[in-house]
TORZA-217229 format. One record per residue (C-alpha): residue number from 1; x, y, z; residue in one letter. Coordinates in steps of 0.001 Angstrom, whole numbers, plus 500000, padded with zeros to 6 digits. Layout:
# residues N
{atom NUM {X Y Z} 'A'} ...
# end
This chain:
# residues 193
{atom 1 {151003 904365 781719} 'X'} {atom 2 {154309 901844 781036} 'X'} {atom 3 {151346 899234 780006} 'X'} {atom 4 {151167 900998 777036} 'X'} {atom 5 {152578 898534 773856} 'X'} {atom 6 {153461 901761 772364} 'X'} {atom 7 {155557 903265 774971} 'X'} {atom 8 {158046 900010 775048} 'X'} {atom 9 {160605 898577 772655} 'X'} {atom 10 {159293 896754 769524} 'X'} {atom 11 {159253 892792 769576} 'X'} {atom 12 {161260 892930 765942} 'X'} {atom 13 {163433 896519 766996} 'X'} {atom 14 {166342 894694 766719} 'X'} {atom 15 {166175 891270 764581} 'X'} {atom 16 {167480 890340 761448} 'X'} {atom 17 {166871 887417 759104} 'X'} {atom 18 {170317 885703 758388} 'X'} {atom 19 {171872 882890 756582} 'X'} {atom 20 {174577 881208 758034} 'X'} {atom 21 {176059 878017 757672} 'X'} {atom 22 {174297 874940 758631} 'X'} {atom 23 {174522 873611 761223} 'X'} {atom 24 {173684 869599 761525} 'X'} {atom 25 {170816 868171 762900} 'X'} {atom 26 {169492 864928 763216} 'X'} {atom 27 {165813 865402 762573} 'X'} {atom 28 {166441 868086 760044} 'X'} {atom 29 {167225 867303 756195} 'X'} {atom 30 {171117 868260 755521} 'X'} {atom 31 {171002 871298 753889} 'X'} {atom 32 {173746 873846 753154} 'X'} {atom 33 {172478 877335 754674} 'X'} {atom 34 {170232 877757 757770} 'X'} {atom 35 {168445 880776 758248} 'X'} {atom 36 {168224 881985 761430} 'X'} {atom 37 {165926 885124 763194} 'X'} {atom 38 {168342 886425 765530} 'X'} {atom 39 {169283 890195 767246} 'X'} {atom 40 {171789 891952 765556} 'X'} {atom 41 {174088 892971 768754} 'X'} {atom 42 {174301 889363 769662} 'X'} {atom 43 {175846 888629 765560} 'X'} {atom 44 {179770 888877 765946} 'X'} {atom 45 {180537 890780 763350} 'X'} {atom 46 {184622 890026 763500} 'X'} {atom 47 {183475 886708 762419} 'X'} {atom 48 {182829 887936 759214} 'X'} {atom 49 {184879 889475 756181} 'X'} {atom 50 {181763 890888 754129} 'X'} {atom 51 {178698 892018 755223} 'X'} {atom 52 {176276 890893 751806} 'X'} {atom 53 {172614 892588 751963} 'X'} {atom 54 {169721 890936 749503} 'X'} {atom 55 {167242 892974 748668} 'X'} {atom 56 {164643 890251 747886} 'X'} {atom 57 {163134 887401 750578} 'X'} {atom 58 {163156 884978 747938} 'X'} {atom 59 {166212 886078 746352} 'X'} {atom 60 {167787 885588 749577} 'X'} {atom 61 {165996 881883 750421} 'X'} {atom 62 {168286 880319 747151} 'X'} {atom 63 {171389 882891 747379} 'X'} {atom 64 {174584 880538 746305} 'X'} {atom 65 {177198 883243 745364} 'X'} {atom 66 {178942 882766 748231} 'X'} {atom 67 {182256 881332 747498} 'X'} {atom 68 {183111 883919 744527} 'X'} {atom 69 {181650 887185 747070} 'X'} {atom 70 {184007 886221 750199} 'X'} {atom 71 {185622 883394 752392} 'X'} {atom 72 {183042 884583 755506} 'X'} {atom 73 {179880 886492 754440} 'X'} {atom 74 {177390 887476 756623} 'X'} {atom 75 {173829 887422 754637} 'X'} {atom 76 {171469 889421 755744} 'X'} {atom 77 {167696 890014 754214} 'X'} {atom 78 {167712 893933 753886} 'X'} {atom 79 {164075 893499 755385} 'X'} {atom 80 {160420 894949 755047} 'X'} {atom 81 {157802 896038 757619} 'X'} {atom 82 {159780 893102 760168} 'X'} {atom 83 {163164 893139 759412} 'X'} {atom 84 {163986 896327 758385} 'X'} {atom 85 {164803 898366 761456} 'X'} {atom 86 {167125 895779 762432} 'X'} {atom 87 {169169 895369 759476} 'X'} {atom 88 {169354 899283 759291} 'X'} {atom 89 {170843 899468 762784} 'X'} {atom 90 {173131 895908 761282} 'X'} {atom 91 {174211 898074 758655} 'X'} {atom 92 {175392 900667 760563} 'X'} {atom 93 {177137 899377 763163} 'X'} {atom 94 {178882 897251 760121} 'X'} {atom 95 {179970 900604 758280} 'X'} {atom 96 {182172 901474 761626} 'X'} {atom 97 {183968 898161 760860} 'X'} {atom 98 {185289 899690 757536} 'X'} {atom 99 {184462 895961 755704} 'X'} {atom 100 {182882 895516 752703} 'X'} {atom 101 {179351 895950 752613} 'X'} {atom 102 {177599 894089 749266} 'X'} {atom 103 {174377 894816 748222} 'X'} {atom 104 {172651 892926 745793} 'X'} {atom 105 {169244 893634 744711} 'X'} {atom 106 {167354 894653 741380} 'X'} {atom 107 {169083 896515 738958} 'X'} {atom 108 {166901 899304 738853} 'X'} {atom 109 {166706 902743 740297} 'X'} {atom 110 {164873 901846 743561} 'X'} {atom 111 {167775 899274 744384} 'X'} {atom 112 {170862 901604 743241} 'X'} {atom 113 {169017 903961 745437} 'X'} {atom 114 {168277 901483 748396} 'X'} {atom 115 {172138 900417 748060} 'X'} {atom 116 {173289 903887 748629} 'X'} {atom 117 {171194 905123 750865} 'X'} {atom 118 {172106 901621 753422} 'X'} {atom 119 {176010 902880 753043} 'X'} {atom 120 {176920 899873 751315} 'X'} {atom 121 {180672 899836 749200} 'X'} {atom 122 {179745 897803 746591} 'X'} {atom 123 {176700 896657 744348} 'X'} {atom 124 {176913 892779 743763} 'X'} {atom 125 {175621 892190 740062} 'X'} {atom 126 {175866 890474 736794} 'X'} {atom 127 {178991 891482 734442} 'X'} {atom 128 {177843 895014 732336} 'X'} {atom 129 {178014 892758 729126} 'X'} {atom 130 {175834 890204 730217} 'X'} {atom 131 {173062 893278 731544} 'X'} {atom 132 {173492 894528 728400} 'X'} {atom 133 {172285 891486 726727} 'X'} {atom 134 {169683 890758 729084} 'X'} {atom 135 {167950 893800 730334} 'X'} {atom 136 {164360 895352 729249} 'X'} {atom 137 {162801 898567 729261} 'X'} {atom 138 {159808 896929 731031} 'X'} {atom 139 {161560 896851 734813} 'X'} {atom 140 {162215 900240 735568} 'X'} {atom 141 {158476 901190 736870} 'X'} {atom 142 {157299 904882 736584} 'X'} {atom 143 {157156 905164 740638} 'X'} {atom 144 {161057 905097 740249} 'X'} {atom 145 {161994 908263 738179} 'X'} {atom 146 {161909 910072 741749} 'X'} {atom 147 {165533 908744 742240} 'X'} {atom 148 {166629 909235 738629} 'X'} {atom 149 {168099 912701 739258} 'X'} {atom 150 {170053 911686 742485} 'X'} {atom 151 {171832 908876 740296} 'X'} {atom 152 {172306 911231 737463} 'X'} {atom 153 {174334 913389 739751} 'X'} {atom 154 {176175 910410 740945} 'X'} {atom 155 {176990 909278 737452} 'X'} {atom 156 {178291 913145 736638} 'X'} {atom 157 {181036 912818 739720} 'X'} {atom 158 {182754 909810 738652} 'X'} {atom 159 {185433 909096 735776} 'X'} {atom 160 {184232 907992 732823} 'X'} {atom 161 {186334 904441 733482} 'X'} {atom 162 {184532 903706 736936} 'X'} {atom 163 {182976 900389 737051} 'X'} {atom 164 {179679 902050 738090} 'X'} {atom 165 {179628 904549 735691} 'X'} {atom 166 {178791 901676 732238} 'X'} {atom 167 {176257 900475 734834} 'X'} {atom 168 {174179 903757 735058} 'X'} {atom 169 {174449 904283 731608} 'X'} {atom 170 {172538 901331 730911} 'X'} {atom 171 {170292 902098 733321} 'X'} {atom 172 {169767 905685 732990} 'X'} {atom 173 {170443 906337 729351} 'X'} {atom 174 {168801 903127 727673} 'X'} {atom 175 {165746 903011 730803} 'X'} {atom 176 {166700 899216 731269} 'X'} {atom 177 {166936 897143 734500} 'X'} {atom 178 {166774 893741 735543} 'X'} {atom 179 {164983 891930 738680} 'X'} {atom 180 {167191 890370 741001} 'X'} {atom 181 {165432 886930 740294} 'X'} {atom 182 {166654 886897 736904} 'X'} {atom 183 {170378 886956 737681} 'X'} {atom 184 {171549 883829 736464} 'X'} {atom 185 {175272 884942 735539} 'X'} {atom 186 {178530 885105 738284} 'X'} {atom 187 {178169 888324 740221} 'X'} {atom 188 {180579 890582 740272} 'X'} {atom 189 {181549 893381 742785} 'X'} {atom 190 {180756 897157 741855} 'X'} {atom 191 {182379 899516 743740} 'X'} {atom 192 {179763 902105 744392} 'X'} {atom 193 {182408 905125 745356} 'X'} 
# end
Protein backbone atom coordinates (compact mmCIF):
# COMPACT_ATOMS: atom_id res chain seq x y z
CA UNK A 1 0.00 0.00 0.00
CA UNK A 2 2.10 3.51 -1.03
CA UNK A 3 -0.31 5.08 1.86
CA UNK A 4 1.85 3.60 4.12
CA UNK A 5 4.02 6.63 6.19
CA UNK A 6 6.55 3.99 6.44
CA UNK A 7 7.04 3.05 2.93
CA UNK A 8 7.85 6.92 1.86
CA UNK A 9 10.73 9.30 2.49
CA UNK A 10 11.04 10.83 6.01
CA UNK A 11 9.76 14.55 6.52
CA UNK A 12 13.44 15.36 8.26
CA UNK A 13 15.55 12.60 5.68
CA UNK A 14 17.32 15.29 4.46
CA UNK A 15 17.40 18.63 6.73
CA UNK A 16 19.94 20.18 8.61
CA UNK A 17 19.97 22.92 11.24
CA UNK A 18 22.44 25.72 10.04
CA UNK A 19 23.80 29.02 10.97
CA UNK A 20 24.44 31.37 8.46
CA UNK A 21 24.78 34.89 8.32
CA UNK A 22 21.95 37.14 8.98
CA UNK A 23 20.18 38.26 6.94
CA UNK A 24 18.15 41.74 7.72
CA UNK A 25 14.75 42.04 8.46
CA UNK A 26 12.58 44.64 9.41
CA UNK A 27 10.36 43.05 11.99
CA UNK A 28 13.14 40.92 13.31
CA UNK A 29 15.76 42.22 16.05
CA UNK A 30 19.36 42.64 14.21
CA UNK A 31 21.17 39.87 15.18
CA UNK A 32 24.43 38.42 13.84
CA UNK A 33 23.66 34.60 12.89
CA UNK A 34 20.29 33.23 11.65
CA UNK A 35 19.60 29.76 11.90
CA UNK A 36 17.93 28.30 9.31
CA UNK A 37 16.15 24.45 8.80
CA UNK A 38 16.97 23.83 5.35
CA UNK A 39 17.82 20.45 2.92
CA UNK A 40 21.23 19.74 2.60
CA UNK A 41 21.38 19.28 -1.44
CA UNK A 42 19.89 22.68 -1.82
CA UNK A 43 23.24 24.20 0.68
CA UNK A 44 26.02 25.21 -1.93
CA UNK A 45 28.71 23.87 -0.54
CA UNK A 46 31.44 25.90 -2.93
CA UNK A 47 30.20 28.74 -0.96
CA UNK A 48 31.98 27.63 1.83
CA UNK A 49 35.77 27.08 2.88
CA UNK A 50 35.09 24.90 6.14
CA UNK A 51 32.50 22.75 6.89
CA UNK A 52 32.36 23.29 11.19
CA UNK A 53 30.06 20.49 12.96
CA UNK A 54 28.84 21.29 16.84
CA UNK A 55 28.11 18.63 18.67
CA UNK A 56 25.79 20.41 21.17
CA UNK A 57 22.20 22.39 20.26
CA UNK A 58 23.02 24.89 22.69
CA UNK A 59 26.58 24.98 22.05
CA UNK A 60 25.70 25.70 18.61
CA UNK A 61 22.73 28.54 19.46
CA UNK A 62 25.89 31.01 20.97
CA UNK A 63 28.86 29.59 18.65
CA UNK A 64 31.16 32.93 17.97
CA UNK A 65 34.50 31.31 16.85
CA UNK A 66 33.96 32.10 13.60
CA UNK A 67 36.43 34.59 12.46
CA UNK A 68 39.61 32.66 14.01
CA UNK A 69 38.03 28.91 12.38
CA UNK A 70 37.65 30.34 8.62
CA UNK A 71 36.69 33.35 6.30
CA UNK A 72 33.29 31.15 5.13
CA UNK A 73 32.15 28.40 7.57
CA UNK A 74 29.30 26.49 7.13
CA UNK A 75 27.80 25.54 10.80
CA UNK A 76 26.00 22.80 11.01
CA UNK A 77 24.27 21.13 14.35
CA UNK A 78 25.68 17.47 14.08
CA UNK A 79 21.94 16.58 15.04
CA UNK A 80 19.86 14.05 17.24
CA UNK A 81 16.72 11.96 16.54
CA UNK A 82 15.79 15.17 13.74
CA UNK A 83 18.78 16.30 12.38
CA UNK A 84 20.98 13.65 12.30
CA UNK A 85 20.41 11.75 9.09
CA UNK A 86 20.77 14.87 7.30
CA UNK A 87 23.91 16.15 8.55
CA UNK A 88 25.36 12.54 8.07
CA UNK A 89 24.47 12.57 4.37
CA UNK A 90 25.97 16.79 4.73
CA UNK A 91 28.99 15.31 5.93
CA UNK A 92 29.55 13.10 3.36
CA UNK A 93 28.92 14.68 0.43
CA UNK A 94 31.36 17.49 2.15
CA UNK A 95 34.29 14.83 2.55
CA UNK A 96 34.23 14.47 -1.53
CA UNK A 97 35.01 18.23 -1.51
CA UNK A 98 38.42 17.49 0.19
CA UNK A 99 37.74 20.87 2.64
CA UNK A 100 38.19 21.02 6.02
CA UNK A 101 35.74 19.46 8.09
CA UNK A 102 35.83 20.91 12.04
CA UNK A 103 34.26 19.26 14.65
CA UNK A 104 33.83 20.67 17.86
CA UNK A 105 32.14 18.98 20.61
CA UNK A 106 33.00 17.66 24.24
CA UNK A 107 36.30 16.66 24.94
CA UNK A 108 35.59 13.33 25.92
CA UNK A 109 35.65 9.92 24.41
CA UNK A 110 32.08 9.91 22.97
CA UNK A 111 32.97 13.21 20.97
CA UNK A 112 36.67 12.11 19.79
CA UNK A 113 34.72 9.12 18.78
CA UNK A 114 31.66 10.97 17.16
CA UNK A 115 34.41 13.26 15.33
CA UNK A 116 36.00 10.33 13.75
CA UNK A 117 33.50 8.30 13.00
CA UNK A 118 31.60 11.70 10.88
CA UNK A 119 35.12 11.81 8.75
CA UNK A 120 35.90 15.08 10.02
CA UNK A 121 39.93 16.50 9.55
CA UNK A 122 40.16 18.32 12.45
CA UNK A 123 38.85 18.59 16.17
CA UNK A 124 38.16 22.36 17.04
CA UNK A 125 39.20 22.78 20.84
CA UNK A 126 40.78 24.74 23.55
CA UNK A 127 44.81 24.99 23.50
CA UNK A 128 46.28 21.45 25.39
CA UNK A 129 47.60 23.89 28.17
CA UNK A 130 44.55 25.50 28.89
CA UNK A 131 42.64 21.60 29.02
CA UNK A 132 45.20 20.81 31.14
CA UNK A 133 44.35 23.41 33.59
CA UNK A 134 40.79 23.06 33.30
CA UNK A 135 39.70 19.53 32.89
CA UNK A 136 38.13 16.99 35.64
CA UNK A 137 37.95 13.45 36.10
CA UNK A 138 34.17 13.88 36.63
CA UNK A 139 33.22 14.22 32.59
CA UNK A 140 34.31 11.18 31.15
CA UNK A 141 31.04 8.97 32.14
CA UNK A 142 31.47 5.13 32.57
CA UNK A 143 29.06 4.50 29.35
CA UNK A 144 32.18 5.86 27.41
CA UNK A 145 35.08 3.35 28.11
CA UNK A 146 33.46 1.33 25.05
CA UNK A 147 35.47 3.73 22.73
CA UNK A 148 38.57 3.91 24.93
CA UNK A 149 40.36 1.07 23.11
CA UNK A 150 39.61 2.41 19.52
CA UNK A 151 41.36 5.81 20.63
CA UNK A 152 44.11 3.97 22.31
CA UNK A 153 44.94 2.42 19.01
CA UNK A 154 44.70 5.73 17.38
CA UNK A 155 47.02 7.33 19.87
CA UNK A 156 49.66 4.18 19.25
CA UNK A 157 49.79 5.14 15.23
CA UNK A 158 50.78 8.62 15.49
CA UNK A 159 54.25 10.39 16.35
CA UNK A 160 54.76 11.27 19.56
CA UNK A 161 54.85 15.25 18.29
CA UNK A 162 51.24 15.08 16.65
CA UNK A 163 48.99 17.69 17.90
CA UNK A 164 46.42 14.97 18.76
CA UNK A 165 48.57 12.79 20.38
CA UNK A 166 49.10 15.50 24.03
CA UNK A 167 45.30 15.60 23.57
CA UNK A 168 44.63 11.81 24.16
CA UNK A 169 47.03 11.67 26.70
CA UNK A 170 45.10 13.89 28.77
CA UNK A 171 42.24 12.24 28.03
CA UNK A 172 43.15 8.72 28.12
CA UNK A 173 46.00 8.61 30.57
CA UNK A 174 44.77 11.23 33.30
CA UNK A 175 40.61 10.10 32.57
CA UNK A 176 39.88 13.95 32.14
CA UNK A 177 37.51 15.72 29.69
CA UNK A 178 35.73 18.79 29.39
CA UNK A 179 31.99 19.67 28.15
CA UNK A 180 31.79 21.67 25.21
CA UNK A 181 29.83 24.40 27.26
CA UNK A 182 32.73 25.09 29.28
CA UNK A 183 35.07 26.19 26.49
CA UNK A 184 35.70 29.62 27.20
CA UNK A 185 39.37 29.85 25.64
CA UNK A 186 40.24 30.54 21.53
CA UNK A 187 39.82 27.24 19.75
CA UNK A 188 42.28 25.90 18.01
CA UNK A 189 42.38 23.38 15.05
CA UNK A 190 43.50 19.63 15.76
CA UNK A 191 44.33 17.79 12.99
CA UNK A 192 42.79 14.45 13.64
CA UNK A 193 45.13 12.39 10.93
Amino acid sequence: NREQKSLREKPREHRVLVSLPAVERPDVEERQRDFVDLDWRDIDKSAFDTLIQLENLDSFYVFEALPACSPRPLVAYRGDRHYGGGFAKLATAWTASTKPHLYCGDFDVTGIHNAISSSATHLLLPPLGWLDEHATGTQLASEQHDYQASLRQRLATLPEDHALAGYLKLLLGEQRGLLQQWFAADLVRVPLG
